[in-house]
PyMOL Python script that loads the backbone (N, CA, C, O; Angstrom):
from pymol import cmd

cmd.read_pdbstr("""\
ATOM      1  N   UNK A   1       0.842  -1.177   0.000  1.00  0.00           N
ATOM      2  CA  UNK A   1       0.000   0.000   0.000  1.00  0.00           C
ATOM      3  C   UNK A   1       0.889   1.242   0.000  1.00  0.00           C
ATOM      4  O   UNK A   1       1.860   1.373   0.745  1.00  0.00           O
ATOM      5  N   UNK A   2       0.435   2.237  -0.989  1.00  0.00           N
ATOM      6  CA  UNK A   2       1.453   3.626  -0.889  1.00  0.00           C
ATOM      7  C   UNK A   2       1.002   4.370   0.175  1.00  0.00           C
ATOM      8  O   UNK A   2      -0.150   4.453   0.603  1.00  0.00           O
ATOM      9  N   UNK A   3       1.905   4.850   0.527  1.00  0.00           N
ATOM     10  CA  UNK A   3       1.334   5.665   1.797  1.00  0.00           C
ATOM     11  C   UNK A   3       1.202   7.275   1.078  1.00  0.00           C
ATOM     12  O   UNK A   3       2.096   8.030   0.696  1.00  0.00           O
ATOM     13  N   UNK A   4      -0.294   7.439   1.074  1.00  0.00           N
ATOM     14  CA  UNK A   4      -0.692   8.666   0.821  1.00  0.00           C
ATOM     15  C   UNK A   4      -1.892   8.854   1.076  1.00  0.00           C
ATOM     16  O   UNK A   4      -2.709   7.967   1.323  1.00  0.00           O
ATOM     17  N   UNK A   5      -2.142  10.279   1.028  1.00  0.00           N
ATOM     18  CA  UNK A   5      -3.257  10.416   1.858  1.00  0.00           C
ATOM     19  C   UNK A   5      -4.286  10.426   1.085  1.00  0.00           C
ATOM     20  O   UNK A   5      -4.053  11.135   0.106  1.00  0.00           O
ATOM     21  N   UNK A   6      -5.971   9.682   1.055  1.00  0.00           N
ATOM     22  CA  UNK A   6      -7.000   9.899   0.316  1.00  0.00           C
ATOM     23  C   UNK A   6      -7.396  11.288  -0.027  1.00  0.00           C
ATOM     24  O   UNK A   6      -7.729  11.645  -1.158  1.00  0.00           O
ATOM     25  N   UNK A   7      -7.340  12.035   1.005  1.00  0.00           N
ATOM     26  CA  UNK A   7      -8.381  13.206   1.113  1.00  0.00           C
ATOM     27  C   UNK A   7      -7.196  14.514   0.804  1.00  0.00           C
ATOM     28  O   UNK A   7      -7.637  15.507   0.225  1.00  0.00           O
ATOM     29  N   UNK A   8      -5.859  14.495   1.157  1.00  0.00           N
ATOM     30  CA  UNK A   8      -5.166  15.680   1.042  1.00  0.00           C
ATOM     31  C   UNK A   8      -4.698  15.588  -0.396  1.00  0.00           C
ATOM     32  O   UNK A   8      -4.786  16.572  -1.130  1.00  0.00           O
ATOM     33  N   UNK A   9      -4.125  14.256  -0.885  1.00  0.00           N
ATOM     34  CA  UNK A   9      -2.964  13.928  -1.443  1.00  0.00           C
ATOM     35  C   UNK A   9      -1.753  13.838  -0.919  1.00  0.00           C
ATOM     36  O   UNK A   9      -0.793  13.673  -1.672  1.00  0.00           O
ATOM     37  N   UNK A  10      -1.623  13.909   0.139  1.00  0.00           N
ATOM     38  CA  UNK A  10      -0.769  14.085   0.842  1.00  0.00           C
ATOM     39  C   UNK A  10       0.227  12.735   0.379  1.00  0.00           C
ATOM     40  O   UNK A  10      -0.267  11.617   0.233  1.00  0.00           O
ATOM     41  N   UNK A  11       1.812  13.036   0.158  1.00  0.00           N
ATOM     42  CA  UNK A  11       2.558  12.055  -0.271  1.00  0.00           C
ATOM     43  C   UNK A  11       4.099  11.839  -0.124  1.00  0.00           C
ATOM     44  O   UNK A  11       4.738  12.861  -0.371  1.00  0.00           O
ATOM     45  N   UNK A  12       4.756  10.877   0.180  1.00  0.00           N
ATOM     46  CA  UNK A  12       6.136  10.940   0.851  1.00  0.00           C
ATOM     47  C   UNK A  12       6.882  12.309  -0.112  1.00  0.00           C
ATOM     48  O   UNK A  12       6.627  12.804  -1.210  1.00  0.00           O
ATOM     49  N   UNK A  13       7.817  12.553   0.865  1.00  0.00           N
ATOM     50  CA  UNK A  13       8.505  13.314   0.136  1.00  0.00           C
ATOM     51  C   UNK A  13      10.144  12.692   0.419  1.00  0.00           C
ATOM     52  O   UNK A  13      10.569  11.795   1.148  1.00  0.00           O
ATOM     53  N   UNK A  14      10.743  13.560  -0.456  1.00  0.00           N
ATOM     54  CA  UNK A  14      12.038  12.708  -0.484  1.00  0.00           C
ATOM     55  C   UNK A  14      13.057  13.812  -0.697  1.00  0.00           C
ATOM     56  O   UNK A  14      12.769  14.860  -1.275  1.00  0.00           O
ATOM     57  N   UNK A  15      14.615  13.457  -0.062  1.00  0.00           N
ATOM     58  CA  UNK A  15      15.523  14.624   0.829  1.00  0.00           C
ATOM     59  C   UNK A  15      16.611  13.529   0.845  1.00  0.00           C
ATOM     60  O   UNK A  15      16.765  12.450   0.272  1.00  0.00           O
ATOM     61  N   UNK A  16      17.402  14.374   1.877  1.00  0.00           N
ATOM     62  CA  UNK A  16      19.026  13.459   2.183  1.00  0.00           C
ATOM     63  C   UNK A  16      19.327  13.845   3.693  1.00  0.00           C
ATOM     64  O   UNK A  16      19.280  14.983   4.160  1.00  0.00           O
ATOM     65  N   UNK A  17      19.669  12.581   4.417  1.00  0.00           N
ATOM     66  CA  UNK A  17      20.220  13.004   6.082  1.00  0.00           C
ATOM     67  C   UNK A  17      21.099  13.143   5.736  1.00  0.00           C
ATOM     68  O   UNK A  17      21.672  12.719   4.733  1.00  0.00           O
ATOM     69  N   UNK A  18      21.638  14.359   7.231  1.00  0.00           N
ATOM     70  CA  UNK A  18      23.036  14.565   6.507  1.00  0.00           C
ATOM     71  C   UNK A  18      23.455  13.837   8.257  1.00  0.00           C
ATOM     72  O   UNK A  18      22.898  14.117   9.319  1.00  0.00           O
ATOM     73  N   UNK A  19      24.539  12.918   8.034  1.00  0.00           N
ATOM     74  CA  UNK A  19      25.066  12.445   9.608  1.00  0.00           C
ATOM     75  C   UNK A  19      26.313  13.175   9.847  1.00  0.00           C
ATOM     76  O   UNK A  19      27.025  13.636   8.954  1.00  0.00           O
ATOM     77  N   UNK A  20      26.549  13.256  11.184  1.00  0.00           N
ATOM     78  CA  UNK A  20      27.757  14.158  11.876  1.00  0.00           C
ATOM     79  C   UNK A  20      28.779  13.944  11.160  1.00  0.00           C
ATOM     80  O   UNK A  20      29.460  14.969  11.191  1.00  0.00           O
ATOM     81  N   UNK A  21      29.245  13.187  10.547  1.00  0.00           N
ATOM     82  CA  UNK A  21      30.596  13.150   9.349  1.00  0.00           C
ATOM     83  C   UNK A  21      29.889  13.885   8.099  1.00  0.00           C
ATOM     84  O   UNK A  21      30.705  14.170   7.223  1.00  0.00           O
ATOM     85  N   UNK A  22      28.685  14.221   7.843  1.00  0.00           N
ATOM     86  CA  UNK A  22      28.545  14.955   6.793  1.00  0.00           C
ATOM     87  C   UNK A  22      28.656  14.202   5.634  1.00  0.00           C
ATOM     88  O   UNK A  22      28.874  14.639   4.505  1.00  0.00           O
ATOM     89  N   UNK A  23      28.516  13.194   5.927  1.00  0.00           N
ATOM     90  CA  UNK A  23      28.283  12.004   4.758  1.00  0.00           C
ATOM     91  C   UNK A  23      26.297  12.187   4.665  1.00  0.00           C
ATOM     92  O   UNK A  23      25.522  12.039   5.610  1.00  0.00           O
ATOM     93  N   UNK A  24      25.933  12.547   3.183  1.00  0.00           N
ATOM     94  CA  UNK A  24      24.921  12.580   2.992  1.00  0.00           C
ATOM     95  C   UNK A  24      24.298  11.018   2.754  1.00  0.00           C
ATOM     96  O   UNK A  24      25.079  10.082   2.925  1.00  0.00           O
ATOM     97  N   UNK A  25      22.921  10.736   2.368  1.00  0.00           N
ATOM     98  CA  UNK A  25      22.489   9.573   2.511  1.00  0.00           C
ATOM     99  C   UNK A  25      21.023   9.677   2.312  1.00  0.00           C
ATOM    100  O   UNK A  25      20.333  10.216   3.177  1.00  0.00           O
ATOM    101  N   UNK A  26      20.385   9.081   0.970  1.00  0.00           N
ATOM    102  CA  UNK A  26      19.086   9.502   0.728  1.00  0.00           C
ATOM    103  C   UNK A  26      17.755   8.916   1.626  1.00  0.00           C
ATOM    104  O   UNK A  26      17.729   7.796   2.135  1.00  0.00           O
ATOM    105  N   UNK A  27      16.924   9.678   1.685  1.00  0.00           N
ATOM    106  CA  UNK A  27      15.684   9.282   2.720  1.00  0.00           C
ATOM    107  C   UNK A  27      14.108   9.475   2.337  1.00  0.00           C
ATOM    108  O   UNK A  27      13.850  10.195   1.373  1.00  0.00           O
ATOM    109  N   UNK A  28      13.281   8.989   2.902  1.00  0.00           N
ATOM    110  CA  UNK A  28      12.221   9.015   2.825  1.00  0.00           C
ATOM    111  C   UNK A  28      11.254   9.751   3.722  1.00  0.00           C
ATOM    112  O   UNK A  28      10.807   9.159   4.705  1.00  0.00           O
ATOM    113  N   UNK A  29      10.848  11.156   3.427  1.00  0.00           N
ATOM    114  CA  UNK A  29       9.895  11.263   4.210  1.00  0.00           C
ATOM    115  C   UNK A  29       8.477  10.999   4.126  1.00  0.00           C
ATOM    116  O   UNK A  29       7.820  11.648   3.312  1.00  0.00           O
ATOM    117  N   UNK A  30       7.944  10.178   4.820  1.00  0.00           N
ATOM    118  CA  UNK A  30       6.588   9.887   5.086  1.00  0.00           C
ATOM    119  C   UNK A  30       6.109  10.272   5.894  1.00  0.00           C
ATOM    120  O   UNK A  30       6.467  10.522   7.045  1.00  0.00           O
ATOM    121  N   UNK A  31       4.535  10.440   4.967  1.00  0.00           N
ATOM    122  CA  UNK A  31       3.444  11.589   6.104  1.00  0.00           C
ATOM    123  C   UNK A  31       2.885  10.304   7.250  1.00  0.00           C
ATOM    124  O   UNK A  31       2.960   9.084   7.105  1.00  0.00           O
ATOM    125  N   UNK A  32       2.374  11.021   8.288  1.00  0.00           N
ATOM    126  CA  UNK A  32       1.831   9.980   9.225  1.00  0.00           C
ATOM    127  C   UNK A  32       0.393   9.659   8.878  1.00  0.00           C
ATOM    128  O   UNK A  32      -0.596  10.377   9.022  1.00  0.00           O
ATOM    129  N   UNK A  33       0.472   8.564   8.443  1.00  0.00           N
ATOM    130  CA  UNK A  33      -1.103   8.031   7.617  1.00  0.00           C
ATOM    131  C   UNK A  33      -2.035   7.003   8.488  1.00  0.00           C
ATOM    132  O   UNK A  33      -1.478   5.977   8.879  1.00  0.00           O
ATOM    133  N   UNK A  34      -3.264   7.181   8.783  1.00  0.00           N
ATOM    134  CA  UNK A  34      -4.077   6.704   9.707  1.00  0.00           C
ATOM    135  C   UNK A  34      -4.762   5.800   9.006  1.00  0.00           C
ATOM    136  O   UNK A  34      -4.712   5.998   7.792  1.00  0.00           O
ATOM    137  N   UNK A  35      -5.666   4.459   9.502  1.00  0.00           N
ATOM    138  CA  UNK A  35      -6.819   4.135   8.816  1.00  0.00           C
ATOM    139  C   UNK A  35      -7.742   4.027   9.554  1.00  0.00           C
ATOM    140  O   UNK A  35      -7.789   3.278  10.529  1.00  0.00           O
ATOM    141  N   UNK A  36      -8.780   4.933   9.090  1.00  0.00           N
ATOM    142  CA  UNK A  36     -10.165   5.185   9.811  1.00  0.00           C
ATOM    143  C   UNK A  36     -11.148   4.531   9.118  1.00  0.00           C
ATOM    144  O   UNK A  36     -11.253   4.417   7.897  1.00  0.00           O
ATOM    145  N   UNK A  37     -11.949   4.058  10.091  1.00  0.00           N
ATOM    146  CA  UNK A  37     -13.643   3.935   9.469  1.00  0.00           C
ATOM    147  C   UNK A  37     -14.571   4.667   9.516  1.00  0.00           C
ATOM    148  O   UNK A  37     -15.074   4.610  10.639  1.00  0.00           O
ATOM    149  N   UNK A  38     -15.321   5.671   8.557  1.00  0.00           N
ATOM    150  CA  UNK A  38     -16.126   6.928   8.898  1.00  0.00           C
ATOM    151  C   UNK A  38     -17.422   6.490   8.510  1.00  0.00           C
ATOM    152  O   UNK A  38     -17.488   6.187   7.319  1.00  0.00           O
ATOM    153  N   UNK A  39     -18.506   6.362   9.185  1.00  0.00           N
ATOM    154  CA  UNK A  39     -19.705   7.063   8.821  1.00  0.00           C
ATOM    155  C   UNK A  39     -19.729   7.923   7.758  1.00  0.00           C
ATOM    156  O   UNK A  39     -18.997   8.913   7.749  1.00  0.00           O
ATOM    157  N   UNK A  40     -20.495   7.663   6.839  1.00  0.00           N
ATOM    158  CA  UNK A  40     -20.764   8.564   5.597  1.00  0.00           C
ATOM    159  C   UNK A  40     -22.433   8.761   5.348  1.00  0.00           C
ATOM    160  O   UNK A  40     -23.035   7.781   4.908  1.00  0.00           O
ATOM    161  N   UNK A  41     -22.998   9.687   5.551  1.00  0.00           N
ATOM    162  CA  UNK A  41     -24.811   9.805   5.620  1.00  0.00           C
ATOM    163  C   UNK A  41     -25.353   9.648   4.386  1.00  0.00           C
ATOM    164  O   UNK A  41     -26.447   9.096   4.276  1.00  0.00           O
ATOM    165  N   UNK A  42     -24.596  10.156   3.180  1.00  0.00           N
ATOM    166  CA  UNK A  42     -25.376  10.433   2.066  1.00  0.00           C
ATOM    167  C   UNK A  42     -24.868   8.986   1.114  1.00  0.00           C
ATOM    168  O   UNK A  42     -25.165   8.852  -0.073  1.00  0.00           O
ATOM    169  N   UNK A  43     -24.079   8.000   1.888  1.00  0.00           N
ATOM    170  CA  UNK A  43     -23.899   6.499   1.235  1.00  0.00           C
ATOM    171  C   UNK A  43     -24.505   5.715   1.795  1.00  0.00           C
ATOM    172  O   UNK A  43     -25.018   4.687   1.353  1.00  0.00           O
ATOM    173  N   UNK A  44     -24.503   6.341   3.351  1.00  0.00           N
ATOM    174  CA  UNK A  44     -25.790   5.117   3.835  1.00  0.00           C
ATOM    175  C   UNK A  44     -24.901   4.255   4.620  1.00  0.00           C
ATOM    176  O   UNK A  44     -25.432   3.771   5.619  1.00  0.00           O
ATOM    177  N   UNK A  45     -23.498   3.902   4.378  1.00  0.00           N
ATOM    178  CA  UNK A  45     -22.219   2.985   5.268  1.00  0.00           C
ATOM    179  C   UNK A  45     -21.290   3.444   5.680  1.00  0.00           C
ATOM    180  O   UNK A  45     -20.997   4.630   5.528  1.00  0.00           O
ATOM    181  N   UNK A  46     -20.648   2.653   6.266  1.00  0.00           N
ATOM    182  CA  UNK A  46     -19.043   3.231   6.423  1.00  0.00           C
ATOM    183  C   UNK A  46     -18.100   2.848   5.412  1.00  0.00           C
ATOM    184  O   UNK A  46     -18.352   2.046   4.513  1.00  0.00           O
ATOM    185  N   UNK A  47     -16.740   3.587   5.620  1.00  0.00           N
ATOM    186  CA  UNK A  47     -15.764   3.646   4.275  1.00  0.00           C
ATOM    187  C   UNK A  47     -14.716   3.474   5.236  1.00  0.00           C
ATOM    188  O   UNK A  47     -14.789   3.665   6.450  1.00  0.00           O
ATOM    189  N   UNK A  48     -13.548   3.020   4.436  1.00  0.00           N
ATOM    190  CA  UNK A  48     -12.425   2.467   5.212  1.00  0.00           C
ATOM    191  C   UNK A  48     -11.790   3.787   4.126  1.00  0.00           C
ATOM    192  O   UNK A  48     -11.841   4.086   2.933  1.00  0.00           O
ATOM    193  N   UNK A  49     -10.933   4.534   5.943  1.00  0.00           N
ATOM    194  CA  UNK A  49      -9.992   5.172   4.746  1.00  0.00           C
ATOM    195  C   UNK A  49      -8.785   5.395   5.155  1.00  0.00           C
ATOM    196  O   UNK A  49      -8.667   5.172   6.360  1.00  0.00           O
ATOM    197  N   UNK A  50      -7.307   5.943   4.351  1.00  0.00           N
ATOM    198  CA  UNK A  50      -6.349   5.916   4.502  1.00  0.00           C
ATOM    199  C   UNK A  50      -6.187   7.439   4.630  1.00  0.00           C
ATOM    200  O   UNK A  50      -6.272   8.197   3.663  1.00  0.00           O
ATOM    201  N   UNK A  51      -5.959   7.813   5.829  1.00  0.00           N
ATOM    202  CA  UNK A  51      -6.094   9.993   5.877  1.00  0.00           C
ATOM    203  C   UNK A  51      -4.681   9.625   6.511  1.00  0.00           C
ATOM    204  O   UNK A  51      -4.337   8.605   7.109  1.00  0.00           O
ATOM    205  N   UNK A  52      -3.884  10.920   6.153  1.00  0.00           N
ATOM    206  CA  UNK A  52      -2.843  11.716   7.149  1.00  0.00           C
ATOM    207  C   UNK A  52      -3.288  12.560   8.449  1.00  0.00           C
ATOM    208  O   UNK A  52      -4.421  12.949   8.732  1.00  0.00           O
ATOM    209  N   UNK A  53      -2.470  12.681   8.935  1.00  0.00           N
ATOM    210  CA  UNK A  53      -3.359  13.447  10.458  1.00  0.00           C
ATOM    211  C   UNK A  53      -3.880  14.964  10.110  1.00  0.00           C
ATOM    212  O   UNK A  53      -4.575  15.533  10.952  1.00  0.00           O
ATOM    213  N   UNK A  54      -3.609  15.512   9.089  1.00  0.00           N
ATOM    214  CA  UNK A  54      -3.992  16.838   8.763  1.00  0.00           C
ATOM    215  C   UNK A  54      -4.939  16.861   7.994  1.00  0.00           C
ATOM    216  O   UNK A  54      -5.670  17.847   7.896  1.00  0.00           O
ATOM    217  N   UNK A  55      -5.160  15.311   7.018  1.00  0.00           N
ATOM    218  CA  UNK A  55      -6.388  15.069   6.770  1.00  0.00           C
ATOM    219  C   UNK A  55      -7.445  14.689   7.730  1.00  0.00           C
ATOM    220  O   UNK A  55      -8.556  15.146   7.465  1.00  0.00           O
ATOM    221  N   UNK A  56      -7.342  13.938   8.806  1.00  0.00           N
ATOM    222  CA  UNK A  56      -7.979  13.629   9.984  1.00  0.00           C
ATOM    223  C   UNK A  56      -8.535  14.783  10.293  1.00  0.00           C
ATOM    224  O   UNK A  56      -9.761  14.877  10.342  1.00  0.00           O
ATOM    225  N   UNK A  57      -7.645  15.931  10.570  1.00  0.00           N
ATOM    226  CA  UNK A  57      -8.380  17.161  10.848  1.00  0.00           C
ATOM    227  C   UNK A  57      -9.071  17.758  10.033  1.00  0.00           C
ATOM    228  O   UNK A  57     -10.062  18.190  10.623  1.00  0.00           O
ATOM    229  N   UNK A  58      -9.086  18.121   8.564  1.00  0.00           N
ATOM    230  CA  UNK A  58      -9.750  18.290   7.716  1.00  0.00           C
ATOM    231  C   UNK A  58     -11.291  17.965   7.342  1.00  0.00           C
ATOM    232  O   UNK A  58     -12.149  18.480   6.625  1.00  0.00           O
ATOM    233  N   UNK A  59     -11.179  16.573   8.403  1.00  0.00           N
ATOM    234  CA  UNK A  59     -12.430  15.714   7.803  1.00  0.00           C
ATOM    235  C   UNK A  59     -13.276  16.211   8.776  1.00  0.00           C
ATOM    236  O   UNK A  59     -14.397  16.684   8.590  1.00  0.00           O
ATOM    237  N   UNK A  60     -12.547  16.053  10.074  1.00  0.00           N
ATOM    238  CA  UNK A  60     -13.541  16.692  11.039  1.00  0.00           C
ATOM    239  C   UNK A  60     -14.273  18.330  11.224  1.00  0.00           C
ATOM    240  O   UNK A  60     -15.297  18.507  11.884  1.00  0.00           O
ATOM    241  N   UNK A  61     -13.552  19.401  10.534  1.00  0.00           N
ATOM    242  CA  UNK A  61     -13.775  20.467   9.944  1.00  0.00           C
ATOM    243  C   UNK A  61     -14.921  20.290   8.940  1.00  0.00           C
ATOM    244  O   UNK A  61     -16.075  20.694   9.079  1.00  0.00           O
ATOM    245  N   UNK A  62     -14.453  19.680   8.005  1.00  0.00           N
ATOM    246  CA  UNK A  62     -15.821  19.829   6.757  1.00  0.00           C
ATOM    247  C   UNK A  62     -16.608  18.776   6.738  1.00  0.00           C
ATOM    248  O   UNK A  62     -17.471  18.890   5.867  1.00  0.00           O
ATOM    249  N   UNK A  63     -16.691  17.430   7.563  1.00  0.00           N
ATOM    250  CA  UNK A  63     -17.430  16.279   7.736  1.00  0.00           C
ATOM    251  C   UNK A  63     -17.292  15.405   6.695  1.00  0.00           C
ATOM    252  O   UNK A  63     -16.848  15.811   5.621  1.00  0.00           O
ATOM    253  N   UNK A  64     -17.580  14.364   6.842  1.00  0.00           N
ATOM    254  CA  UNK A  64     -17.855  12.985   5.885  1.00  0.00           C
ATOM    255  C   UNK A  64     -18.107  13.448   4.774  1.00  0.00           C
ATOM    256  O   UNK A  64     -17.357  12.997   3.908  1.00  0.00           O
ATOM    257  N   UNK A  65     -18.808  14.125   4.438  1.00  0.00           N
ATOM    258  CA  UNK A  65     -19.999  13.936   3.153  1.00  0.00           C
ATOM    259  C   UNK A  65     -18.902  14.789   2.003  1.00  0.00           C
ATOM    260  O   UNK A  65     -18.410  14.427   0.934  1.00  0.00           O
ATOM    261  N   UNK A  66     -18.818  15.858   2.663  1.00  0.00           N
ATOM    262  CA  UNK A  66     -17.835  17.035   1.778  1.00  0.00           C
ATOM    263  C   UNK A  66     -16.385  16.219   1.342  1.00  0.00           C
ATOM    264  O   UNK A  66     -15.712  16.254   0.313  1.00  0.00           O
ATOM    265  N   UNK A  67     -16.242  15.482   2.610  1.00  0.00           N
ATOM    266  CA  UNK A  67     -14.788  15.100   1.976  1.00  0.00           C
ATOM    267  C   UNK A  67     -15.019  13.808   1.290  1.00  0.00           C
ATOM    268  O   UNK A  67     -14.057  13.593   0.552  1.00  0.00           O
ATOM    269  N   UNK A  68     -15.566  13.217   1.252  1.00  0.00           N
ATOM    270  CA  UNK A  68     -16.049  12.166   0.581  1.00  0.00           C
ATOM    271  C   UNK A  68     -16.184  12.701  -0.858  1.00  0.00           C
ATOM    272  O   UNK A  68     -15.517  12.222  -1.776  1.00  0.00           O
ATOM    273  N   UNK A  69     -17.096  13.744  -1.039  1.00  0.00           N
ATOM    274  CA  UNK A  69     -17.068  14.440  -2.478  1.00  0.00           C
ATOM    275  C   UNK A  69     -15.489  14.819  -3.320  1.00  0.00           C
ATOM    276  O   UNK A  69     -14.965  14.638  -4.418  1.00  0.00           O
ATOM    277  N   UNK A  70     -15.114  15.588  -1.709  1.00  0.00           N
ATOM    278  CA  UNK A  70     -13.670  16.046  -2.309  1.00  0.00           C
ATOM    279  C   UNK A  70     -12.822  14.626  -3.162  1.00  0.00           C
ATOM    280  O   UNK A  70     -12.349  14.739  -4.293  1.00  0.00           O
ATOM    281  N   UNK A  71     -12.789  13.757  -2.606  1.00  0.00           N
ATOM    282  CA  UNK A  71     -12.016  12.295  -3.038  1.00  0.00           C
ATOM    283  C   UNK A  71     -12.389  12.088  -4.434  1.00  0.00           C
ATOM    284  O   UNK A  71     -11.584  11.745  -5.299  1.00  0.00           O
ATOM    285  N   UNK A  72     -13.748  12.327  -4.651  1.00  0.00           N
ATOM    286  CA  UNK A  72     -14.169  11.566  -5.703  1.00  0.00           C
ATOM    287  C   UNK A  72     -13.805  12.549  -7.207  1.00  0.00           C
ATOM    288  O   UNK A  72     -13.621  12.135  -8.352  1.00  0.00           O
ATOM    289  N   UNK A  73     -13.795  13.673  -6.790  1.00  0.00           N
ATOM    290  CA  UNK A  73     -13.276  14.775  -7.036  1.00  0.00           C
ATOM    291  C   UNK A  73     -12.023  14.820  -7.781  1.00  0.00           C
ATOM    292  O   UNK A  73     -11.722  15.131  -8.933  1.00  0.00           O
ATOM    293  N   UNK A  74     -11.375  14.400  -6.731  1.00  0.00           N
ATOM    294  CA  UNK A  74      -9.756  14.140  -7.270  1.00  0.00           C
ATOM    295  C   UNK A  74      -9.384  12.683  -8.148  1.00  0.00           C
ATOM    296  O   UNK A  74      -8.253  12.379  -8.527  1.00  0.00           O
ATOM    297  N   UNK A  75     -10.991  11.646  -8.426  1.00  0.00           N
ATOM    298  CA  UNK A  75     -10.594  10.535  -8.886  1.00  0.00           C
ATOM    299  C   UNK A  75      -9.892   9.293  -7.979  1.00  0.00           C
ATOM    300  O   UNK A  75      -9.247   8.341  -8.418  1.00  0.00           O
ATOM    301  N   UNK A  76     -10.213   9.596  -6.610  1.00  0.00           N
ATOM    302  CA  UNK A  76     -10.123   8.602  -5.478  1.00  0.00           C
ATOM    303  C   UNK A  76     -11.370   7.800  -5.662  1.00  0.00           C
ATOM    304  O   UNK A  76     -12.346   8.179  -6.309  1.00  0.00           O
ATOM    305  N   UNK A  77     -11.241   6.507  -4.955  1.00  0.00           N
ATOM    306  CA  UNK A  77     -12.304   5.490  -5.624  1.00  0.00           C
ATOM    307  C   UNK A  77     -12.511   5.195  -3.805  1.00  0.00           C
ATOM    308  O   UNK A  77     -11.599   4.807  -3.075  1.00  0.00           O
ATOM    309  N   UNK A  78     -13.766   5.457  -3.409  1.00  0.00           N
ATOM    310  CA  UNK A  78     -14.365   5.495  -2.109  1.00  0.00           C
ATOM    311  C   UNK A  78     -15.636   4.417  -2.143  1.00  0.00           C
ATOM    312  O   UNK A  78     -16.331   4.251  -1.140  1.00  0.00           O
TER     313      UNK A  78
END
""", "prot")
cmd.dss("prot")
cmd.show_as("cartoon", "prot")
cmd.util.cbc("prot")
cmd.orient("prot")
């Protein structure tokens, strides 16, 4: 599974540690990705989903239904 977020897009990003000898060394940053089960009113069930925590907050701001739209929106398959 890629780790990205349904609802933000949210998606690794990628950089270099640098360690105390200053020897660089490539890395992965990954967002912190949750899987929730939400209530959705206007589907009638719940949806299994893969959010980042800033999507987590997002969802709870604009609710199920909106972000549910937003996904489908972007061509996320809910």
């Amino acid at each position: 599974m890629s780790r990205h977020c349904q609802l933000t897009g949210r998606v690794p990003g990628f950089g270099r540690a640098i360690s105390h000898s200053h020897v660089r060394i490539p890395r992965r940053f990954d967002p912190n990705i949750q899987r929730r089960r939400v209530y959705v009113p206007s589907l009638g069930r719940t949806v299994r989903l893969r959010l980042s925590a800033k999507g987590l907050k997002l969802l709870d701001r604009i609710g199920p239904d909106a972000a549910v739209a937003r996904m489908r929106a972007r061509g996320e398959k809910v």
